[in-house]
N, C-alpha and C positions, 0 to 999 in steps of 0.2 A: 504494500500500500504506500502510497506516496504520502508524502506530510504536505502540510494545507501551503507550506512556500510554494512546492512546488505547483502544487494544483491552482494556485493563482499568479505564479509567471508564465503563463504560458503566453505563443505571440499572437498578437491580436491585430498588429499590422507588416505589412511587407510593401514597401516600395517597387514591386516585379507584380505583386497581385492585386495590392489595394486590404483593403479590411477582410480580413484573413474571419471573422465573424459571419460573412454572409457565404462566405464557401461551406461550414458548415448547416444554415441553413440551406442551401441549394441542395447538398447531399441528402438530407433527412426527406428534402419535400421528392428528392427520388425512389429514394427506399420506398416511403409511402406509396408512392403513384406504381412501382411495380410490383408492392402487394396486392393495389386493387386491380392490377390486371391478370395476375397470375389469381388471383381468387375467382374472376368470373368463367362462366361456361361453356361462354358463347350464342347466347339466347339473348335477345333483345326482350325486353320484358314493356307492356304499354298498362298503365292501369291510370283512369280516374279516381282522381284524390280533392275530399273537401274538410279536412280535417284539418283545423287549424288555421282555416283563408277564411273565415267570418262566413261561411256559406259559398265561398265563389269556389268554382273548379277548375282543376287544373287536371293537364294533361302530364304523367309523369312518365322518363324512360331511364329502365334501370339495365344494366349489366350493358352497356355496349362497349364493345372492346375498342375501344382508343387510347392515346395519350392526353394527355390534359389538353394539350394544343389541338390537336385536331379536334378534339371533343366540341371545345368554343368554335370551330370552324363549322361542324354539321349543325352544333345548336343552332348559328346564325342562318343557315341554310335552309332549316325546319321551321323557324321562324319564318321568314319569308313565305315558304311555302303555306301556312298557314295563313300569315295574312294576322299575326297575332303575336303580342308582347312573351316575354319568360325570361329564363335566366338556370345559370348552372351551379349547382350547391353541391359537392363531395359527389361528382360525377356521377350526377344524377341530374337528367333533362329537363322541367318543368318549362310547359306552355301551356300561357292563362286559354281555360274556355275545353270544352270537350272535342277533339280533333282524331280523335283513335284511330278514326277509318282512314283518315287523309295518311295521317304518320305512318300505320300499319304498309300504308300500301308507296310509300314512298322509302320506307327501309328495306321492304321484300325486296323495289326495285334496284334499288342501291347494294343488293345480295346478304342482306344481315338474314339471320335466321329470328323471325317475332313470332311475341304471343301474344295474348291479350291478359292480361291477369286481371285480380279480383273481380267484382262483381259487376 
C-alpha cells in the first residue's frame, strides 16, 4: 500500500499532454461505453413509456448496438424522421409522442434486428 504522500503526488499536469486529469476521465467514460456494448444482444428493443413525463409519451429505444457517437448521429436521424423533439440519456433513445410503427420500420430498414416491447 502506498502512504497518503504518495497517493497525492501524483502528476496532474504534463506540458506534451495538457491536464493529465481528463485522460483519466476519457478512459473510465470508455471502459463504460464498452460494457454497454459488450452487454447488449443485438435486439433493438421499441416500447412506449409514460412514467414519469407528467402523462406525455415517449417513444423509447433500448439495446442498439452503437458507440456513443454514432448513437447521437441515428438519434438525430430518427428525429427527423419523425418529424418530432427527444434526446439521448445512458444510450437509451427517447422521442417525445408515440412513433413505434414509423421507428420499427425505419430500423428493420436500416438492418437492426427490432421488437416491440411492453404493452
Amino acid at each position: 500500500m502506498s502512504s497518503l504522500r504518495d497517493q497525492l503526488s501524483r502528476k496532474v499536469y504534463s506540458t506534451e499532454t495538457g491536464d493529465m486529469r481528463k485522460h483519466d476521465e476519457d478512459d473510465a467514460q470508455r471502459a463504460q461505453e464498452a460494457a454497454r456494448l459488450a452487454s447488449l444482444d443485438g435486439i433493438v428493443r421499441i416500447r412506449r413509456e409514460t412514467a414519469g413525463r407528467k402523462g406525455k409519451g415517449v417513444t423509447t429505444l433500448h439495446g442498439i448496438p452503437l458507440p456513443a457517437d454514432e448513437l447521437k448521429t441515428l438519434m438525430q436521424a430518427l428525429k427527423k424522421r419523425c418529424g418530432s423533439g427527444g434526446s439521448l440519456k445512458e444510450g437509451i433513445i427517447e422521442i417525445q409522442g408515440d412513433h413505434r410503427d414509423t421507428l420499427r420500420a425505419e430500423l428493420e430498414k436500416r438492418g437492426y434486428t427490432v421488437k416491440l416491447a411492453g404493452g
